[in-house]
C-alpha positions in Angstrom: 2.7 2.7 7.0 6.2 2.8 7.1 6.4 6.5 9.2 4.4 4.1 11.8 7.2 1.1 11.5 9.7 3.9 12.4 8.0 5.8 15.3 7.2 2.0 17.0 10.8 1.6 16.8 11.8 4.7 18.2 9.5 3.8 21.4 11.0 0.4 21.8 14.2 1.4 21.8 13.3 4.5 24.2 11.5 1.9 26.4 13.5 -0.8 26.8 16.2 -0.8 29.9 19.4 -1.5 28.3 21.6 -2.6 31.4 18.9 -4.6 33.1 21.2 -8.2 32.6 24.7 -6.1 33.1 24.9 -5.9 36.8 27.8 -8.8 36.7 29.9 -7.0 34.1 31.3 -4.9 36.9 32.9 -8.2 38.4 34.6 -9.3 35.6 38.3 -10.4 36.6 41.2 -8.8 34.6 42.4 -12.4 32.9 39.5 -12.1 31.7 39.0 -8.5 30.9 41.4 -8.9 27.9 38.7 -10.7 25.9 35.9 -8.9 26.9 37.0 -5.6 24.4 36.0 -2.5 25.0 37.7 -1.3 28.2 35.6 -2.4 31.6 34.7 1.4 32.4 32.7 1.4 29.1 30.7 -2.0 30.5 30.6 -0.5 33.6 29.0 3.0 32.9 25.3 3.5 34.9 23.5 4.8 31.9 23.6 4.6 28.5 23.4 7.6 26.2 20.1 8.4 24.7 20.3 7.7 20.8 20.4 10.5 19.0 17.5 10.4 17.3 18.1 13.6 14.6 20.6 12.2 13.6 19.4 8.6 13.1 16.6 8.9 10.6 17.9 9.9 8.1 20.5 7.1 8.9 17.6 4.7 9.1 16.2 5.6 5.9 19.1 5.1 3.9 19.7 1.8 5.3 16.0 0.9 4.7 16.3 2.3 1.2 18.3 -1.1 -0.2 16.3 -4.0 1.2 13.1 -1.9 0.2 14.0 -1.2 -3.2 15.9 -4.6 -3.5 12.4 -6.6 -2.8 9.5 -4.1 -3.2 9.6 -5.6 -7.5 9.7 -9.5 -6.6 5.9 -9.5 -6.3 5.3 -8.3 -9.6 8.1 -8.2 -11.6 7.3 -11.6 -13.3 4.1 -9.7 -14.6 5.6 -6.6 -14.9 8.7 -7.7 -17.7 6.1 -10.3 -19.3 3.7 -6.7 -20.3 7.4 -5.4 -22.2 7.3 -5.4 -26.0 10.8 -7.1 -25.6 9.3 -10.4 -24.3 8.4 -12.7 -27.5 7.6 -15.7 -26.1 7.0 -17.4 -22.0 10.5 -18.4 -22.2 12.2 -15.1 -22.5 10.4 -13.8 -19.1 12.9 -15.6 -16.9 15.6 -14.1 -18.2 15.1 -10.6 -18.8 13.3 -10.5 -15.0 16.8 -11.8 -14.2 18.5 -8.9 -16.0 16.3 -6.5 -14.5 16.8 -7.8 -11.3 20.5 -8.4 -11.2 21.4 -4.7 -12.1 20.6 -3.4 -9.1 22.6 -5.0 -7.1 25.5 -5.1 -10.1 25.4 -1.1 -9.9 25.1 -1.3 -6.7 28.8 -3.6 -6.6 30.3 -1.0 -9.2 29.7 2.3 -7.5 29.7 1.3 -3.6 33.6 1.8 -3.6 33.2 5.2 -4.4 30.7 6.6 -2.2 32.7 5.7 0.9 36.2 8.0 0.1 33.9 10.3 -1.1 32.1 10.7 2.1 35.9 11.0 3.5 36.4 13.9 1.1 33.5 15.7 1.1 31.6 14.7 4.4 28.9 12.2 4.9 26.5 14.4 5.2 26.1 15.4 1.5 26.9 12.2 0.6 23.6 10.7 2.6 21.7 13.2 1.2 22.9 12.9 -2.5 22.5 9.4 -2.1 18.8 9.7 -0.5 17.9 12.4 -3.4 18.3 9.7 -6.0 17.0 7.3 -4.8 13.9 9.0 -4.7 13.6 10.4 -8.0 15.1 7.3 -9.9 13.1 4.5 -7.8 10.1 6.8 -9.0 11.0 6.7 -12.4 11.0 2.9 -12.4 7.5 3.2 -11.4 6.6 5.0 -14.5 8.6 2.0 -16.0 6.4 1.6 -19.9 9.4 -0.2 -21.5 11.9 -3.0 -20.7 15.1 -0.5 -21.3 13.5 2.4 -19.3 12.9 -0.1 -16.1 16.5 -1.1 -16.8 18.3 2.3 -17.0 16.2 3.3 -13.7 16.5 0.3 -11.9 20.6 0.5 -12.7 20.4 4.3 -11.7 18.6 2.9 -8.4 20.9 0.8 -7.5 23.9 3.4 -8.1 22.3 5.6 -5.6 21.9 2.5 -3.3 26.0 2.2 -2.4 26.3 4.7 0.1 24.6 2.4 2.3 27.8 1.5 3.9 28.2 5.5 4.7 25.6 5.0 7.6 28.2 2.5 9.4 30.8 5.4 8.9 27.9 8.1 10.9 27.1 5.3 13.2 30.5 4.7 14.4 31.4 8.9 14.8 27.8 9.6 16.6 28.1 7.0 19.1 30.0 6.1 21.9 31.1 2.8 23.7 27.5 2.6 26.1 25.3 3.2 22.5 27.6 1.8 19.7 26.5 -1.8 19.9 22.9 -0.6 19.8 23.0 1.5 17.1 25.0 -0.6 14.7 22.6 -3.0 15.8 19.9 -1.1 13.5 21.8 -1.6 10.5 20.9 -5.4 10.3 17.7 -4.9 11.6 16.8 -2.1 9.3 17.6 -4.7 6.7 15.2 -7.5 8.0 12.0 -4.6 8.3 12.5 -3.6 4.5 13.1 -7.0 3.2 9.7 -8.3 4.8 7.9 -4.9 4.2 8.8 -4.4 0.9 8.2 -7.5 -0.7 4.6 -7.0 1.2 4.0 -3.6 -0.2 4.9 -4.7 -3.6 2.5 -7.6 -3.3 -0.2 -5.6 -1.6 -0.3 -2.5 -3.9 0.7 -3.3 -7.7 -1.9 -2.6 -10.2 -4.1 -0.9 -8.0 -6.6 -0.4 -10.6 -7.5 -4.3 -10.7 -6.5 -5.4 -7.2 -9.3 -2.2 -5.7 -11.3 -1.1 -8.4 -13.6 0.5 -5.7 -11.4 2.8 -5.0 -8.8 3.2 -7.5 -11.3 2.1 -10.4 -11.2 5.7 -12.3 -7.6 6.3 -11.8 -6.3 7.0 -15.2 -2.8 7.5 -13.8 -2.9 3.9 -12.1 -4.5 2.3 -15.2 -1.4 3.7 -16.9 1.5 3.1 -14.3 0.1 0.4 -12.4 3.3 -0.3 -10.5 3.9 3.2 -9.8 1.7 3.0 -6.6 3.9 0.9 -4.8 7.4 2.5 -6.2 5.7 5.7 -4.5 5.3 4.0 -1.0 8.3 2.5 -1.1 9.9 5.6 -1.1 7.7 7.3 1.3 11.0 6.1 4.0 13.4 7.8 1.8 11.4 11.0 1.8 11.1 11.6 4.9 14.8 10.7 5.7 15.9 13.3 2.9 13.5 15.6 4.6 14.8 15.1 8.1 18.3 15.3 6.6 18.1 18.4 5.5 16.7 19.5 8.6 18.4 17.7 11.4 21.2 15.5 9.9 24.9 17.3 11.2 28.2 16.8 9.5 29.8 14.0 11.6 33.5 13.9 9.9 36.2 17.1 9.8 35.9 17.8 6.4 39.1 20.8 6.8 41.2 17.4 8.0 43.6 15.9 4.9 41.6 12.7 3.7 44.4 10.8 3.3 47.2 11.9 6.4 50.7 12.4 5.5 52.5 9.4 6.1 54.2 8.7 9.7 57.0 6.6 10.1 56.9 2.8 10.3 55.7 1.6 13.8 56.6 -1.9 15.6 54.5 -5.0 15.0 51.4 -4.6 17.1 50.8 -7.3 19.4 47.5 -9.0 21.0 47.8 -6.4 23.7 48.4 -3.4 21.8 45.5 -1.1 19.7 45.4 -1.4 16.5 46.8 1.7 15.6 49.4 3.6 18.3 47.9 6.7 19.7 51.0 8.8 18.4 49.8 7.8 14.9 46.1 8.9 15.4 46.4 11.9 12.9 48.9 10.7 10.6 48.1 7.5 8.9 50.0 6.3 5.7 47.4 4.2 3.3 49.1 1.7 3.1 48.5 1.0 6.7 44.8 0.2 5.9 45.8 -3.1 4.2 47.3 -5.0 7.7 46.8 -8.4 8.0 43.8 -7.7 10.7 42.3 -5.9 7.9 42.6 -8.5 5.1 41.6 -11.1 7.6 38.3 -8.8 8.8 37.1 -8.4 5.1 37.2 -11.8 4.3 35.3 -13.1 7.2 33.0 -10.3 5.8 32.6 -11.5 2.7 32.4 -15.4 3.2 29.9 -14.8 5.5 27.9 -12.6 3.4 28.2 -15.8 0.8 26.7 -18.0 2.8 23.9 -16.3 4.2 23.2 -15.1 0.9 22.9 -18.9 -0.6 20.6 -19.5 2.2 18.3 -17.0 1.8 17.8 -18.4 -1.6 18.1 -21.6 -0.9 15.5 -21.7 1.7 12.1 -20.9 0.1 13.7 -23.5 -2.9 14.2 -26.3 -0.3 10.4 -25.3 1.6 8.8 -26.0 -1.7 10.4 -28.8 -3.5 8.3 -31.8 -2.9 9.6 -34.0 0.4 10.5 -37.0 -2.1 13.3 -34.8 -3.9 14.9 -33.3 -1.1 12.4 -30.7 0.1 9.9 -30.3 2.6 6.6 -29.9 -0.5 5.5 -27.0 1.3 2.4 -24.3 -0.1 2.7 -20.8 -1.0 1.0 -19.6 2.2 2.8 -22.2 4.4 6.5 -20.8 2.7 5.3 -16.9 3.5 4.2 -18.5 7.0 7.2 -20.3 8.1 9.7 -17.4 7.0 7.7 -14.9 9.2 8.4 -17.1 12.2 11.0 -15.0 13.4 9.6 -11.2 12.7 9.0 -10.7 16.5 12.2 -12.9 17.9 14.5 -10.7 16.1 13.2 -7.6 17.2 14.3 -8.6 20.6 17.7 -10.2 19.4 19.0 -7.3 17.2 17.8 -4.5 20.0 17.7 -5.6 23.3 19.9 -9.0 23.7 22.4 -8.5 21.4 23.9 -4.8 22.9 23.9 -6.4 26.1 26.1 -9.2 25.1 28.3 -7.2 22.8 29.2 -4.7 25.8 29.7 -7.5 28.2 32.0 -9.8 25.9 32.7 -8.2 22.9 32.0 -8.0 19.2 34.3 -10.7 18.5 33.4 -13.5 20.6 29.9 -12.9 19.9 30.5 -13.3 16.1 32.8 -16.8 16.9 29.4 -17.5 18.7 27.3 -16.7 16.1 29.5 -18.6 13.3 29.0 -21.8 15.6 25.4 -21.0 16.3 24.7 -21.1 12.4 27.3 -23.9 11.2 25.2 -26.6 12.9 21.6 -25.4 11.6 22.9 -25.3 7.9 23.9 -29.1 8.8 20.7 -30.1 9.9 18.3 -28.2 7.5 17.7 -31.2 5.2 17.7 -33.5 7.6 13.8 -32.1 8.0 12.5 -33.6 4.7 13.5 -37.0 6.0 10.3 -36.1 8.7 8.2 -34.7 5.6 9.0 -37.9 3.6 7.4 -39.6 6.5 4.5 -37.5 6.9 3.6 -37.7 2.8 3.5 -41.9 3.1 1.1 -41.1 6.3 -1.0 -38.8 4.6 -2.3 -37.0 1.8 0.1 -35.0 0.3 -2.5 -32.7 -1.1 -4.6 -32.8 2.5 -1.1 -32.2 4.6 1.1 -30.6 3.0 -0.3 -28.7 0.0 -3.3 -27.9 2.1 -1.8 -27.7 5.7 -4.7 -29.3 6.9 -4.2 -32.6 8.8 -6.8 -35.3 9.2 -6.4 -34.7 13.4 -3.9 -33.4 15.3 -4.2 -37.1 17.5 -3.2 -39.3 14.4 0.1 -39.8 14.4 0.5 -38.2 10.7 -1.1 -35.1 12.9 1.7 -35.0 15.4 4.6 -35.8 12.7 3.2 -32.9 10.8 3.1 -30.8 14.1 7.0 -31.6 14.9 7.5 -31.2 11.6 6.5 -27.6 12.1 8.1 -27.6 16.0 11.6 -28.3 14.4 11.5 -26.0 11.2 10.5 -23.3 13.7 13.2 -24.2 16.4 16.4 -24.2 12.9 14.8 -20.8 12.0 15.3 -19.6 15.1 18.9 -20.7 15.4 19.7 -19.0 12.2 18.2 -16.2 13.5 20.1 -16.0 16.0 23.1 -16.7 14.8 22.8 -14.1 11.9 22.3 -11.4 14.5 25.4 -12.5 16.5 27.4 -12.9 13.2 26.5 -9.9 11.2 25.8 -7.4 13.7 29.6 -8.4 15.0 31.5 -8.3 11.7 30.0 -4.7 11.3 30.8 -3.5 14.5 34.6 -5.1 14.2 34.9 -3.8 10.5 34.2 -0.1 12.0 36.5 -0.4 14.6 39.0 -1.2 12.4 39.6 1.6 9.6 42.9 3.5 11.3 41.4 6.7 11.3 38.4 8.2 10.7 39.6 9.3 7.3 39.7 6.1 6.2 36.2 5.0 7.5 34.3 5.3 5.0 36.3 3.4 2.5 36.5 0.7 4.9 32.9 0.3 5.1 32.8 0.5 1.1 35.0 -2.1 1.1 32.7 -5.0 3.2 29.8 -3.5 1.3 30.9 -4.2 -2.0 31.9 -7.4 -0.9 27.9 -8.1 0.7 26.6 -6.9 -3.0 29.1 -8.3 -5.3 27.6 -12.2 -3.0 24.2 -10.7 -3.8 24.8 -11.3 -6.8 27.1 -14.6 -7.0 25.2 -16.4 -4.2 22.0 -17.1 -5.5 23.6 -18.3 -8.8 26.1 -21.1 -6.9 23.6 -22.0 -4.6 21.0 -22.3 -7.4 23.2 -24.2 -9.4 24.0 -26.6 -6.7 21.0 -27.6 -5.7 19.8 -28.0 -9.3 22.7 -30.2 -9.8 22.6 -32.7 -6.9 18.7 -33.0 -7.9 19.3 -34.0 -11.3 22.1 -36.6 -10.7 20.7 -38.4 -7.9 24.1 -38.7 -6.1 24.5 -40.0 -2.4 25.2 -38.3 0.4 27.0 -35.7 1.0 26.3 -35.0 -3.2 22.5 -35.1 -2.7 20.1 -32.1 -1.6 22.7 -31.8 1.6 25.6 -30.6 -0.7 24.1 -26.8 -0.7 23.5 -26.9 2.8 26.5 -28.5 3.7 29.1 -25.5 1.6 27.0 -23.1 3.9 27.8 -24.8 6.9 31.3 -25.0 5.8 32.2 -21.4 4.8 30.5 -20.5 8.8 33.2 -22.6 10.3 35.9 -21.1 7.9 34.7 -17.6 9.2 34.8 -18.7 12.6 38.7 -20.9 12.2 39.6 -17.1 10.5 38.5 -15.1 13.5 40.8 -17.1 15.8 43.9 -15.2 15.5 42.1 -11.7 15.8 43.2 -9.8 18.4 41.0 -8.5 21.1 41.9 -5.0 20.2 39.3 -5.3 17.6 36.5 -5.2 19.8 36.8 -1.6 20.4 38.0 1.8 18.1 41.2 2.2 17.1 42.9 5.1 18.2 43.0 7.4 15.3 38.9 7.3 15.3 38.8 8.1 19.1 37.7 12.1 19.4 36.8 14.0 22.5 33.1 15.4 21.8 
């Protein structure tokens, strides 16, 4: 299934005319050429190059690997951990689910700063395909999972193996050029939506085969003894075939005989808004200490808050779908949660592969992400606003026949049409976070990329926003969890009531977007120790 996912990719991204909406690039003026960021011969080129395909699965895989194994257990990890001698009584499942599931992102927060300088020291290449290697053989050995401590170790091991991730940014960034960069960084969020939504399906879909199809995996012994190793072994189907293609296709993109950290250069003048990041002079000869400029600092912590926020969201929002309308929520059913969150599979195909490169070439990576912070800011403000409509729609009608049941007494009632803008404007928020996200993410990865002074340093710039994403992986969920607990419980007024959570998220977009203000435009494209002639 997911070697089909792949290929359909690879044929809309063959198929689709990348410069159909960029015939008014070329007539850009030059006041405004200085914000537009890469230089206007890059917008202005008549083709863009073909992806390089070999190069990218293996690239794809790895990237698919974390969402994937991050959300392949949720389906049956409650049952899982509640079949562990460990568990003693109902009460303790909770908990140790929630160690099991925390460690892989926890390992993944420790190691992640490490596999980035040690792509810079001994290639990316073996550093994909070390990574790749064990994921494979550990997320496999979680499926043969027969005791709590064994599905912890393997699950930790997993996630260990899972922080290279931010080495595909590194590849990304020395494969492409300025006509295919914004398109192939453009996979890395996108790869991250298919194996969030695809794993948590294959989970669901394929645990405990033996009962779920007896007809046809009835007299499977090894099933009836691992019944979540089915799953574990589809989920890694992606990274087997990425390890495979590696070690076929996959080329060594940095110059390993190059010093991995330069011998330092003499002090340079202040740079200005005008001037690269990084003189040209100083391309090969970068001290460290150069990595840690203000532009950086400022980069990684737009990076960070705004990982923090979306990753509140994304656990606040099935909470806030199914708390009943009367505390805050909108009281919807399991099927209607799993329905509205698929509402924007198909938009965001389009948005993360066809709009968003032609946007990012014609203005920039940086005023798409100010964009995209202001596109999101407002939809976190009016989120909760939507149970107000649900409240409504429960005093009209049943809330077991509406909104338990989805199933309105008649679309012409006026419950009925309440219900169906109800629906209208949840679909219409979802959308603008969408959006937004795309703009916003896909941006502060291009920018953090473009950044590192040389190409020696890459790597352990990318390790550094990616342990920042994981580390709020981790602490997200918890504050916004907390939160919205809280403001339940104490029945507070607005802004203290079910609109606090939603409210901090709104908050932290406009920070990131008041902290991109004073970046300078040279940001939008590579500094000039990563330039190469190839």
């Amino acid at each position: 299934m997911w070697v089909l996912l792949l290929m359909a990719l690879q044929l809309v991204l063959t198929s689709i005319d990348p410069l159909g909406a960029m015939n008014g690039v070329q007539q850009l003026s030059s006041s405004t050429a200085q914000f537009v960021g890469p230089p206007a011969s890059c917008a202005m080129l008549p083709n863009e190059t073909p992806l390089p395909w070999g190069q990218l699965w293996p690239l794809i895989a790895v990237r698919l690997a974390e969402p994937i194994n991050l959300s392949l257990i949720l389906p049956f990890l409650y049952k899982m951990v509640s079949e562990f001698d460990v568990v003693k009584s109902p009460e303790d499942v909770s908990f140790y689910a929630g160690l099991l599931f925390t460690s892989y992102s926890a390992s993944q927060a420790i190691t992640v700063l490490y596999w980035g300088p040690l792509s810079d020291r001994i290639g990316r290449r073996p550093t994909l395909l070390m990574g790749l290697a064990g994921d494979l053989v550990t997320f496999v050995l979680f499926g043969l999972s027969k005791s709590f401590w064994w599905a912890l170790a393997t699950r930790t091991l997993n996630g260990f193996f899972a922080g290279n991730a931010a080495v595909v940014k590194s590849v990304i960034v020395e494969i492409a050029d300025d006509t295919n960069r914004p398109r192939m960084m453009a996979l890395v969020p996108f790869m991250w939506h298919v194996g969030v939504m695809g794993g948590a399906a294959v989970g669901g879909l394929l645990a405990d085969p033996v009962h779920q199809y007896p007809g046809l995996f009835g007299g499977s012994e090894l099933f009836r003894t691992y019944p979540y190793l089915l799953p574990c072994l589809a989920g890694s189907l992606t990274t087997a075939v990425g390890l495979v293609v590696g070690l076929l296709r996959l080329e060594e993109t940095l110059d390993v005989k190059q010093p991995a950290r330069p011998a330092l250069a003499e002090e340079s003048r202040p740079a200005s808004e005008s001037t690269p990041l990084i003189p040209e002079t100083q391309a090969q000869a970068v001290p460290k200490a150069s990595l840690w400029t203000p532009t950086t600092k400022r980069v990684l912590a737009i990076a960070w808050v705004l990982a923090l926020a979306t990753s509140m969201c994304d656990q606040l929002t099935p909470i806030f779908l199914a708390t009943a309308a009367r505390d805050g929520g909108l009281g919807f059913s399991p099927r209607n949660i799993g329905f509205s969150m698929a509402i924007t599979g198909v938009a965001v195909v389009y948005m993360q592969l066809v709009l968003y490169p032609r946007l990012a070439r014609k203005h920039g990576a940086l005023k798409c992400f100010r964009l995209g912070s202001l596109v999101m800011a407002p939809q976190f403000v009016a989120m909760p606003f939507l149970s107000l409509l649900a409240r409504r729609v429960e005093r009209l009608m049943s809330a077991r026949a509406l909104l338990l049941e989805a199933q309105p007494g008649g679309w012409r009632s006026q419950a009925g049409l309440e219900y169906a803008l109800l629906w209208v404007l949840l679909a219409a928020l979802l959308l603008q976070r969408m959006v937004g996200n795309v703009m916003a993410f896909t941006s502060v990865n291009l920018i953090v990329s473009n950044i590192a002074p040389c190409k020696a340093m890459l790597g352990t710039v990318n390790g550094l926003q990616q342990f920042g994403a994981t580390l709020t992986r981790i602490v997200g969920p918890v504050i916004s969890g907390t939160l919205w607990g809280w403001s339940l419980k104490h029945g507070l007024p607005y802004p203290l009531d079910s609109h606090l959570v939603w409210l901090l998220c709104a908050a932290m977009m406009l920070a990131t977007w008041w902290l991109s203000l004073p970046l300078p435009a040279s940001v939008n494209a590579l500094a000039s120790g990563q330039r190469s002639t190839r």
